[in-house]
N, C-alpha and C positions, 0 to 999 in steps of 0.2 A: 504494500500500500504506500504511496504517495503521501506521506503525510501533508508535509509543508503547501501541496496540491489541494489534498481536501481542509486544511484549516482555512487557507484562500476562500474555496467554494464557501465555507461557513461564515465567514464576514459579509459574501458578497450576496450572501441570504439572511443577512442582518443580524448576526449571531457577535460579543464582544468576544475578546479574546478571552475572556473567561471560562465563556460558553464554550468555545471552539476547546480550548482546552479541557474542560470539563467533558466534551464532548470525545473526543482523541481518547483522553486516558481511560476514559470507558473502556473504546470498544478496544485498546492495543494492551492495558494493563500495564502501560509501560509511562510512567509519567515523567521522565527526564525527557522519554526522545518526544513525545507528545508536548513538552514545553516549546522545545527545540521546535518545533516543527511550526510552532504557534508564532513564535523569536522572526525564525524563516520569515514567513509568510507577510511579518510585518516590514520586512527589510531590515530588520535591526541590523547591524554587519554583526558580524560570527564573532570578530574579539571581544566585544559589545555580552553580546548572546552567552557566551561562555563565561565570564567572569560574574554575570547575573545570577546565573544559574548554577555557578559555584559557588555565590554567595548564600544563597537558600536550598544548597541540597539536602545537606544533613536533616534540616529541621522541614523541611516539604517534601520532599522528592526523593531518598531512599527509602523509607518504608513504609507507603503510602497503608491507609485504611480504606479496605473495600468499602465502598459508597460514599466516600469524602471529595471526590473529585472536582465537584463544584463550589463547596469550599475550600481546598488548593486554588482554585481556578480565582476565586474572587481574594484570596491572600495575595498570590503572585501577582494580580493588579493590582491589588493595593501597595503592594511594596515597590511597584514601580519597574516590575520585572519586562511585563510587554508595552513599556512606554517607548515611541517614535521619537528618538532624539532630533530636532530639526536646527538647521546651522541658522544661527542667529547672522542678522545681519550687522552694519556698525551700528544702526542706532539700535538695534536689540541689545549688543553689547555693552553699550553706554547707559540704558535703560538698569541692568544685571547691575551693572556697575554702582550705579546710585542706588539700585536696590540693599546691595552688599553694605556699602557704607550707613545705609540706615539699619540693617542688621547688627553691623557692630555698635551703631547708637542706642540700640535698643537696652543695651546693659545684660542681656541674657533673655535665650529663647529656647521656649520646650523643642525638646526632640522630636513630638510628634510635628508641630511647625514648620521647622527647618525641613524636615523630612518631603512634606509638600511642597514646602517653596523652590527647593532643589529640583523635582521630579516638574513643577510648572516651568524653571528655568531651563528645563534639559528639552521639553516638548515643546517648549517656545511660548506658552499660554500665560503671559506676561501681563495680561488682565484681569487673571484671577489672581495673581500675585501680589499686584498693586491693588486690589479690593480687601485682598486678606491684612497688607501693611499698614495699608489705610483704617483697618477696624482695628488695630492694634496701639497701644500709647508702653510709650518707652518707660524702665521703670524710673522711679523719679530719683531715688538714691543713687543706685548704678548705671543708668542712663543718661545720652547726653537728649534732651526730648527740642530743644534749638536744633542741630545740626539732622533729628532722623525725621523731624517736619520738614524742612531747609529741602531734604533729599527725596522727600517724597514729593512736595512740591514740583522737584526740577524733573522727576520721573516721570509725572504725569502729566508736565507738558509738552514731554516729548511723545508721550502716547497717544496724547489727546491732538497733536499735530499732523496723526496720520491720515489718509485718506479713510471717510467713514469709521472715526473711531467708534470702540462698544460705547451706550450711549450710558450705561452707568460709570463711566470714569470719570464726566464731567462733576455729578455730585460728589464725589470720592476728591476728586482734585479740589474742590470747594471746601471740603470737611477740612482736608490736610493744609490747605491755607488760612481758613480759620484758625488750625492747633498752633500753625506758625507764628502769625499774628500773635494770639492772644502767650503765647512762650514767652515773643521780644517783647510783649508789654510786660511780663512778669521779670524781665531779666533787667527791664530798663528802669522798672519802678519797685523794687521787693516790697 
């Protein structure tokens, strides 16, 4: 059997890769190569693919539980295993870039966070990142909350300069210039 051929067929009959992999490891009993095949199928490149899915084998994929498979299936996307990395351009770059810098402004950020915002960085989805930055406030002790407004400010209007930006960024860039504002008023009058 064709794997990487029929997980194809399974997307292009509206199945997530979850599914598709859920669906593989069914009927092959085989859930590494049934990953792989799913990896394939997205174009992940192979060095890509393999170091994914050496990252989660032990604990997913050598000793799988008959009837779990759709649960693997929705772990492995949630951990970011069949995420499309897409090549950012220079202003996606420059976007990451202010992103980054208001991460470190942030003073500390949970693991599950970071974990998203890495996996939205990597697939390019640079507007749920700046949605998610934007609902977040720096902490006040070990944060700098000047410089990770400052940075979200400057992110979002380089997002909001694209052609047909998402039309929730315009609120989100208004919230993050407000936090700005009212910081230098705090900074300039304690």
């Amino acid at each position: 059997m064709r794997l990487p051929l029929t997980a194809r067929h399974l997307f292009d009959t509206g199945s997530t890769p979850a599914d598709a992999y859920a669906t593989l490891a069914r009927r092959t009993g085989q859930p590494l190569r049934s990953a792989r095949a799913v990896c394939i199928a997205l174009g992940i490149p192979a060095a890509d693919t393999q170091r994914r899915l050496d990252d989660c084998f032990d604990a997913l994929l050598a000793s799988p539980r008959p009837g779990s498979e759709a649960d693997t299936g929705e772990l492995l996307e949630a951990l970011g295993v069949f995420d499309v990395p897409k090549t950012p351009d220079d202003r996606d770059l420059a976007v990451i870039d202010l992103f980054l810098a208001a991460i470190d402004a942030l003073g500390g950020i949970r693991a599950g966070h970071q974990h998203g915002l890495t996996r939205w960085f990597t697939t390019g989805n640079l507007t749920a990142a700046y949605l998610s930055l934007a609902a977040t406030h720096p902490r006040p002790t070990t944060g700098d909350p000047a410089h990770y407004w400052t940075s979200l400010v400057t992110a979002g209007e380089l997002l909001t300069a694209r052609p047909t930006p998402d039309p929730r960024l315009k609120p989100a860039l208004t919230h993050c210039r407000t936090q700005a504002q009212a910081q230098a008023a705090r900074e300039t009058h304690p």
